[in-house]
Residue, then its C-alpha position, 0 to 999 in steps of 0.5 A: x478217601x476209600x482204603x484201599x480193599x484187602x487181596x482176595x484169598x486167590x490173589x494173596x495164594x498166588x502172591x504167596x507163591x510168586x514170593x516163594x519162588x522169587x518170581x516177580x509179577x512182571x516176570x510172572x505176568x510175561x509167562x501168563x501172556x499178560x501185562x503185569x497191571x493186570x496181574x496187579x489188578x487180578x491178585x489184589x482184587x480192584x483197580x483205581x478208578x479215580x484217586x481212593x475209588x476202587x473198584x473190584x476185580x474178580x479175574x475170569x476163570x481161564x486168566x486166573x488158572x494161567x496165572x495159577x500156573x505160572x506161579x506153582x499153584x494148585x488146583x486144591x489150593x484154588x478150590x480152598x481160595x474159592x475159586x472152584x471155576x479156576x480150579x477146574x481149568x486147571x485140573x483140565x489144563x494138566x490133564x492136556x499135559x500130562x502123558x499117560x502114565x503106563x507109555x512113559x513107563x513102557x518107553x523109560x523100560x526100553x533098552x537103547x537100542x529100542x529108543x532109538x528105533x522108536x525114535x527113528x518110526x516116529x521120525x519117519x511117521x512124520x515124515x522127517x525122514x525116510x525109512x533107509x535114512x532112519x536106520x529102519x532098512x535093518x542097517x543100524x546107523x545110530x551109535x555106531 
């Protein structure tokens, strides 16, 4: 019978920070839009074929940054892991998420009469509402 084979530097990364944040794979796996076998079989790097035959796993790139994701891992930690793939999904993945810097700057320096007029022209760029229900008609409707 075969030991069973060791948990790849990712998988033992991600482990690590599931523990850490007292997350449980199968909570884990729901948020990465996967079943928790798969999560299983991705972080300890093999699946049962037979009773003591195991056969390695090396999860896709796209999977393994999702799963990173979830768990609190960072690209740098992927790459030291060695999984550069990951880790440049990732990278990418928050660069989708992050807002740019100087707009949030410039809307948290905004006054609140300023918020709120931007939130009613967003509103009515998207069609939500009108101008005249939005307050933009020189009528202050909002906080008042």
């Amino acid at each position: 019978m075969a030991e069973r084979p060791e948990a790849p530097p990712w998988g033992a990364l991600i482990t690590a920070a599931l523990s850490r944040s007292q997350t449980s794979a199968r909570q884990a796996a729901r948020q990465a839009g996967m079943s928790e076998g798969r999560w299983r079989q991705i972080t300890g790097g093999y699946q049962v074929v037979s009773p003591g035959v195991y056969a390695p796993v090396r999860g896709p790139a796209g999977t393994l940054a999702r799963m990173a994701a979830v768990a609190g891992v960072t690209p740098a930690q992927l790459r030291v892991a060695g999984r550069e793939d990951a880790a440049r999904l990732l990278d990418a993945q928050a660069a989708d998420r992050r807002p740019d810097a100087e707009l949030l700057q410039r809307i948290r320096a905004m006054s609140s009469d300023q918020a709120r007029e931007l939130l009613a022209q967003i509103a009515v760029q998207l069609g939500i509402a009108e101008a005249g229900e939005a307050g933009l008609d020189g009528e202050h409707r909002y906080g008042t």
